[in-house]
C-alpha positions in Angstrom: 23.4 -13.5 46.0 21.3 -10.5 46.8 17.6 -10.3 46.4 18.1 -7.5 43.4 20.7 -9.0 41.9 18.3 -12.2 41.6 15.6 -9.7 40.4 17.4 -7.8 37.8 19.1 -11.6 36.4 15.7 -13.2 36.3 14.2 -9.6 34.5 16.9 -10.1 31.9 16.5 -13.5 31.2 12.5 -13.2 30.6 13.0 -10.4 28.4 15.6 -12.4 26.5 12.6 -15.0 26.0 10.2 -12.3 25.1 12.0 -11.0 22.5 12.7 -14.6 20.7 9.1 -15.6 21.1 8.0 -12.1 19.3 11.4 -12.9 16.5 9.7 -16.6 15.9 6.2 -15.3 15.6 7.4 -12.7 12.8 9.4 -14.9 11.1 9.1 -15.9 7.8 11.8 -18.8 6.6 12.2 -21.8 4.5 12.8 -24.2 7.4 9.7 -22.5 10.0 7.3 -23.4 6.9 9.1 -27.2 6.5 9.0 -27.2 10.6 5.0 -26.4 10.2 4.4 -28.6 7.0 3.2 -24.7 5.1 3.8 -25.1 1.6 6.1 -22.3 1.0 5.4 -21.6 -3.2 1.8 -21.0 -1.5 2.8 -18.4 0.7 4.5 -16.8 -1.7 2.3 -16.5 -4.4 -0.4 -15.6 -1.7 1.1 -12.8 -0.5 1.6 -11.5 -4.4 -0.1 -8.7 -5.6 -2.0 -9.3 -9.0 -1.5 -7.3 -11.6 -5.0 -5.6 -11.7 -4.6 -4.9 -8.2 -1.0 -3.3 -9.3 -2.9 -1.4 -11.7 -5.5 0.0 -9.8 -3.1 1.2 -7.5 -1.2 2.9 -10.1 -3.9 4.5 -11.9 -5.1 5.4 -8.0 -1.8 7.1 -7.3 -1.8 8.6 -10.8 -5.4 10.5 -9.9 -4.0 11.0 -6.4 -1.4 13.3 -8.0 -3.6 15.2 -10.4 -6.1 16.2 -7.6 -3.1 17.8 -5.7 -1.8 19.6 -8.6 -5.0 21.3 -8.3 -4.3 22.5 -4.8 -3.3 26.2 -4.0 0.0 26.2 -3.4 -0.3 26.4 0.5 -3.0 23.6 1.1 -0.4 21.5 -0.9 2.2 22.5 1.3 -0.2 21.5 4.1 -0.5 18.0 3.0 2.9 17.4 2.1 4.3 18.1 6.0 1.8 16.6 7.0 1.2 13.0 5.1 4.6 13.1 3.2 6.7 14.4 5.4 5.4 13.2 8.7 5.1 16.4 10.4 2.4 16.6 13.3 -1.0 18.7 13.2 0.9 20.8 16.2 4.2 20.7 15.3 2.9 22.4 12.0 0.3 24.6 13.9 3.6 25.5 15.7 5.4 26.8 12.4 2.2 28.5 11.5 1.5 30.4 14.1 -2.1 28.8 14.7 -4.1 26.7 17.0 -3.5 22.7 16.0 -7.6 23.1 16.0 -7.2 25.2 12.6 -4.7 22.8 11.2 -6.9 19.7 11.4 -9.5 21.4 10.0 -8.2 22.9 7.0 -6.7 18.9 6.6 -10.3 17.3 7.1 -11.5 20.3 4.2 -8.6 19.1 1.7 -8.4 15.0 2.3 -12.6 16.0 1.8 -11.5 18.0 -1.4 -9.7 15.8 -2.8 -11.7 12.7 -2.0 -14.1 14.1 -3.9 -11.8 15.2 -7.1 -10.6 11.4 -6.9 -13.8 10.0 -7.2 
């Protein structure tokens, strides 16, 4: 057996264990939580939101919206590519036909804008 052929076996084979040691660190089941003596009705209602917290976030969202209603319709165009539809500062200053510089800024001016409407 070659030298490579050893190298790109043994390459495989550690990735192979990389990837199930990074599966069994983000898994959540019935049996890991038995195997670990982790009450599993615990984790679950741990990891449950409470229904003020569910609220807040509603009413949040709810004030979120309003504030951008209040937008021209061109800064809310601006923050929908950008935070909604996951366009990037340059991909947008691209479209625009300006610097990526003037596109961050008019973005730092609205998320301040409407931080302050929010609040």
């Amino acid at each position: 057996m070659s030298r490579e052929v050893y190298y790109a076996y043994h390459k495989a084979r550690e990735s192979e264990r990389y990837q199930r040691q990074v599966v069994y660190q983000r898994e959540l089941s019935l049996e890991r939580f038995q195997e670990e003596g982790v009450n599993a009705e615990y984790q679950a209602v741990r990891f449950q939101q409470g229904v003020e917290d569910v609220l807040i976030l509603a009413e949040d969202i709810r004030r979120l919206y309003e504030a951008l209603d209040e937008l021209e319709v061109e800064e809310r165009l601006l923050i929908d590519e950008l935070f909604f539809q996951g366009v990037s500062e340059g991909e947008l200053a691209k479209r625009l036909g300006i610097s990526q510089q003037a596109v961050s800024k008019r973005k730092r001016k609205l998320l301040k804008q409407l931080r302050e409407k929010i609040e």
